[in-house]
Structures are given as C-alpha cells and as structure tokens.
C-alpha positions in Angstrom: -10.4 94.5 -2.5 -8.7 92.7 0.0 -11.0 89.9 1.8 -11.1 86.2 2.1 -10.4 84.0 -0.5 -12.2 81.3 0.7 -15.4 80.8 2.7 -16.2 82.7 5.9 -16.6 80.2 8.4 -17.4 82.4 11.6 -17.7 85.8 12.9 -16.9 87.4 15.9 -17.9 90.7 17.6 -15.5 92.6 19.5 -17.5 95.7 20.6 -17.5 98.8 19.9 -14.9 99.1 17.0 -13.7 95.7 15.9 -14.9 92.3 13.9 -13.0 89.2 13.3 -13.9 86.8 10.5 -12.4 83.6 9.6 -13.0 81.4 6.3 -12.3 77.9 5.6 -8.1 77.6 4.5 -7.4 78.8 7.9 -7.2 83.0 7.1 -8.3 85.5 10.4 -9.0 89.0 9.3 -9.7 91.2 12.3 -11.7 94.4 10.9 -12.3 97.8 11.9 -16.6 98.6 11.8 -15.8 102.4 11.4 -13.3 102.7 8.5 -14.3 99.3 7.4 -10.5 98.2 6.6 -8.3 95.0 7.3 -6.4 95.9 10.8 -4.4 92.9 10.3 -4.3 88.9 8.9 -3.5 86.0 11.2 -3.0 82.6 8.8 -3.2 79.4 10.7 -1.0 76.5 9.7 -1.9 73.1 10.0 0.5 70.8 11.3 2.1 67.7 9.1 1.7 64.5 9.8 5.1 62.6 10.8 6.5 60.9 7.9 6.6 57.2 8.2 10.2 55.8 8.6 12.1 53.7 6.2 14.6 52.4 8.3 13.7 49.7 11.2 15.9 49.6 14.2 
C-alpha cells in the first residue's frame, strides 16, 4: 500500500472530500475520503547548512 514511511505527525481536514497528513521525514500526502487514494505527495527538503570555508581572506 502506498502510505507514510515514517510517523504521521499531523492531520488536516479539508472538507468535504480531502485529508492531508504529514509524518516525521518531511512526506505530505493529500488524500481523497471517498475513494480513499493518494491524490498526490509533496516531500519537503531541509535546507544544508553552509559549509565552513577553508580559505581565510
């Protein structure tokens, strides 16, 4: 089945025909309540920190 892999961190209503759900590495499903399928995935990247420099001006 396709669901989270992690998690579910929150839920959120979004009456009368969809749910959104999103776990812990970032993942956003938003669901349909009447067929109960994915309507799509949203993945949330986290930014890198800056790499500290080796060189000195």
């Amino acid at each position: 089945r396709n669901r989270h892999k992690e998690d579910i961190l929150c839920i959120a209503q979004c009456p009368p025909r969809h749910l959104a759900t999103g776990s812990y590495d970032g993942e956003i499903i938003v669901w349909s309540v009447v067929s109960e399928r994915i309507l799509c995935r949203f993945q949330i990247v986290q930014p890198t920190p800056p790499q500290p420099s080796s060189s000195f001006s």
